[in-house]
N, C-alpha and C positions, 0 to 999 in steps of 0.2 A: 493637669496642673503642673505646671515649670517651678523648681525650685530656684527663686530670685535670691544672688548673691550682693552681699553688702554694700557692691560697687554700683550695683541700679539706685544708692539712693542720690548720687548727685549726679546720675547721668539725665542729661537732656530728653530724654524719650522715657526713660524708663522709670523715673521719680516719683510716680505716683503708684508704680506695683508696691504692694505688702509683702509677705514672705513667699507669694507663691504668684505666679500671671498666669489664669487657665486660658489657653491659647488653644486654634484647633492645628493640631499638629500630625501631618502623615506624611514623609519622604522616604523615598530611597535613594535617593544619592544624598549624603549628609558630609561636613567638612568635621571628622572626627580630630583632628591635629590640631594642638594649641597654636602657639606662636608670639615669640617676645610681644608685640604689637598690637593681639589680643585681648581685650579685659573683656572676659564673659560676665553677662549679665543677668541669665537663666540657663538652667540648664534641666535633662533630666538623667535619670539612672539606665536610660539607653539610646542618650548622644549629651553629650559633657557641654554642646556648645549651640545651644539651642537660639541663645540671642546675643549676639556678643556688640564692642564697640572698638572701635580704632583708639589705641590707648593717647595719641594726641592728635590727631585728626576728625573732622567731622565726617564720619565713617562707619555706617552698623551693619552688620548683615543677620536676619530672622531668617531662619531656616522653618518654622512653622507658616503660618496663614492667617494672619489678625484680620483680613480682609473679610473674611468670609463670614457673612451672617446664616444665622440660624433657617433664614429663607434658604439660602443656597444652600447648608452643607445637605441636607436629605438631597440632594440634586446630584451634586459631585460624590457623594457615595453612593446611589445608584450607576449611575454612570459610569464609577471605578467598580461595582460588585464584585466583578471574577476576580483583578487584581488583587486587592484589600483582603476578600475571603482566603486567598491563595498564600497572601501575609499574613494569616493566622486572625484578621478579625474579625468581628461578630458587626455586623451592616446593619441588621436590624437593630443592636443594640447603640452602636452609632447615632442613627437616625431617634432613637430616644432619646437619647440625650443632648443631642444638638444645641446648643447655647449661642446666644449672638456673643458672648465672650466680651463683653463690655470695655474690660478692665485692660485686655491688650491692644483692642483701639486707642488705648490713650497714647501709645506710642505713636501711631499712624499720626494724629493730630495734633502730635507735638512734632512730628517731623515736617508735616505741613505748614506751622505754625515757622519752625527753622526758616525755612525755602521764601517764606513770605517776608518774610522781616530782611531777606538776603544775606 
């Protein structure tokens, strides 16, 4: 669960998060630096800039994986095993919990929804 900052309530993607968007989230390259331009819109307590938006541009960038349904993540956490365990996480415990994560599609489909309307 991604702690949502006050700034996701009138952002275009992110309007309909609550106080938290559970997201399925695993990187190792991550964009830890703010930046005037910046408005974070999720974050967590180990990467500050988990979803952010271009402060006046139509512009976001999600460092997690809203794509990924509860079919695929037991897939891609097999498939990463060695890495993931090697990252200190528990694969089995992973794959129990695996969630289609509903609530951070709703960005995808409102970015969809953007692009459509041009």
């Amino acid at each position: 669960d991604l702690k949502v900052t006050p700034e996701a309530a009138t952002d275009p993607l992110a309007s309909d998060w609550g106080e938290t968007v559970h997201m399925f989230v695993w990187h190792n390259d991550e964009v830890r630096a703010g930046h005037p331009d910046m408005v974070i819109l999720a974050s967590s307590d180990l990467c500050p800039n988990q979803v952010w938006r271009h402060r006046s541009l139509p512009a976001w960038g999600i460092q997690g994986h809203p794509e990924i349904t509860r079919a695929q993540a037991p897939v891609w956490f097999e498939e990463n095993r060695a890495r993931m365990t090697a990252d200190g996480g528990d694969v089995d415990a992973f794959i129990a919990q695996a969630d289609d994560a509903l609530d951070a599609k709703t960005a995808l489909t409102r970015f969809a929804e953007l692009i459509q309307r041009g």
